[in-house]
Steps between C-alpha positions, in 0.01 A plus 500: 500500500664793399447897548301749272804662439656300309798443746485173485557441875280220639311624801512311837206216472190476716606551846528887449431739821049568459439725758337464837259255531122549426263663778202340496325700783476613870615246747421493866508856686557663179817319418528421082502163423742355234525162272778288580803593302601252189798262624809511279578210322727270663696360185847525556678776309642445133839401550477392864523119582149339647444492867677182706212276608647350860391203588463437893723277655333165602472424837730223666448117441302300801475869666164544713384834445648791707786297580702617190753752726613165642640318178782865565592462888705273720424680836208629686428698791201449699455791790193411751334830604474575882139528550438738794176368641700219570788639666270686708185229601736213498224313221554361203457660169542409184903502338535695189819488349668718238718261220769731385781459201874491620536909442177516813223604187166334583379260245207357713325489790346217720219498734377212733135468520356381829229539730586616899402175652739316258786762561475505864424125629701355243771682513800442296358130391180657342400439156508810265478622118684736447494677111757692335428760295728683251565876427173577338321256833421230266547145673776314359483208753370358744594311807294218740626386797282278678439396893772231558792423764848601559674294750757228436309302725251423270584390179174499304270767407827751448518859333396528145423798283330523192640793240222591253483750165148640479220367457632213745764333217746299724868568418668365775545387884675507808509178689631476842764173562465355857885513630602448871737828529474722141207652328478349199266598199430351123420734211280346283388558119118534441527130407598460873861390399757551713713794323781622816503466859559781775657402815558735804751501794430347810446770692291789371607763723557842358686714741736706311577329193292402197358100460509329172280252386696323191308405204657209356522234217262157570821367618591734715873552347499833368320821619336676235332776722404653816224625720683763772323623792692832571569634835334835519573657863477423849211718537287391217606154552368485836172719484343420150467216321559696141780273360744591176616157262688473192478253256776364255420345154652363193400816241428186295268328742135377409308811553239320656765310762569923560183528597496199736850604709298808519204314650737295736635829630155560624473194653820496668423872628209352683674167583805620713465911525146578518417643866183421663334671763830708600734230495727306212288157357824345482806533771667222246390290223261267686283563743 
């Protein structure tokens, strides 16, 4: 298309400047009221190579959902919150823990939920569920722990704890092993194979030093992990029951056999450091 004047210059096509947009009458209090302006086309410019279409990553193999920040990590920080009411009344409320990344940035939080005649006459044996919930407070797992013993006196009906991915899709367990002198667990697979073992030291007593928990092959030859209950004062050592652990991974680890050290952590938080009505459950590992 070409100018009356012979020039020969080719004007600049279609999307040429065509004033404001039309008024088509008085809009509330008097205000005008225009037509939506025409949207420019969106074809890429002569000469200019076409948008890159990116293609989302896909999320990890065998990963339940939420759990993806796992497949990265080989340590985790879990921080129990001191929870004043208790500190104060001397009963039991229910833990919430915060599950940090090795730089202390919160990647999600757990809550126990329980009602206040199962928190205070059960005391540190008491079943629980407790959920955890992920930046944006969706539930990424959950965890069942039902009524069952503790002693090493009697060898049936020991700990176990059941490690769900919503809605209620097993992906693992933590089994308690009857042993005379050590605490003694069993990670299982969702199939209920055995996958490693955690064993404790004889005596759980944590004044002034940390307490590791090994995680270790079926065999029991190499460790391939920890669970670390830190020492975190004299003070709130001996007047709260708000407890600090650790946990060690392979980076390469099962994500879901993450998720069930995590969920043994729990259990071994209530097992040997939980306090119940103002005093320590545990003095050592067996009652």
């Amino acid at each position: 298309m070409y100018n009356q004047g012979g020039q020969g210059k080719p004007q600049h096509p279609i999307e040429t400047y065509q004033g404001p947009p039309e008024h088509t009458g008085a809009g509330p209090i008097g205000f005008p009221v225009y037509q939506q302006p025409v949207a420019f086309s969106n074809q890429p410019h002569p000469g200019m190579p076409p948008p890159t279409q990116w293609i989302p990553a896909p999320p990890p193999m065998n990963c339940p959902p939420g759990l993806e920040y796992l497949t990265q990590i080989d340590q985790l920080l879990i921080h129990q919150q001191i929870e004043l009411l208790e500190v104060l009344t001397g009963f039991e409320t229910n833990n919430k823990y915060e599950i940090k990344n090795s730089l202390g940035q919160r990647v999600y939080f757990a809550a126990e939920e329980n009602d206040f005649c199962t928190l205070n006459c059960c005391g540190s044996l008491r079943p629980f569920v407790i959920k955890i919930l992920d930046y944006s407070n969706r539930e990424v797992i959950q965890i069942e722990r039902p009524l069952r013993c503790s002693s090493c006196y009697y060898p049936c009906c020991l700990q176990k704890m059941e490690i769900q991915s919503p809605p209620g899709v097993p992906i693992g367990y933590v089994v308690q092993k009857w042993h005379p002198f050590l605490p003694k667990f069993a990670v299982l697979n969702e199939h209920q194979e055995e996958v490693l073992k955690i064993v404790g030291p004889c005596v759980a007593c944590s004044c002034c030093s940390n307490i590791d928990f090994d995680v270790k092959s079926l065999n029991e030859d190499a460790i391939v992990g920890k669970i670390t209950k830190q020492w975190t004062g004299f003070v709130k050592e001996a007047f709260t029951d708000a407890d600090n652990f650790s946990i060690q991974f392979p980076i390469d680890l099962d994500v879901k056999m993450k998720a069930v050290m995590l969920g043994a952590c729990f259990l071994i938080d209530f097992m040997f450091f939980e306090k119940s009505g103002g005093n320590h459950s545990r003095a050592s590992v067996w009652q």
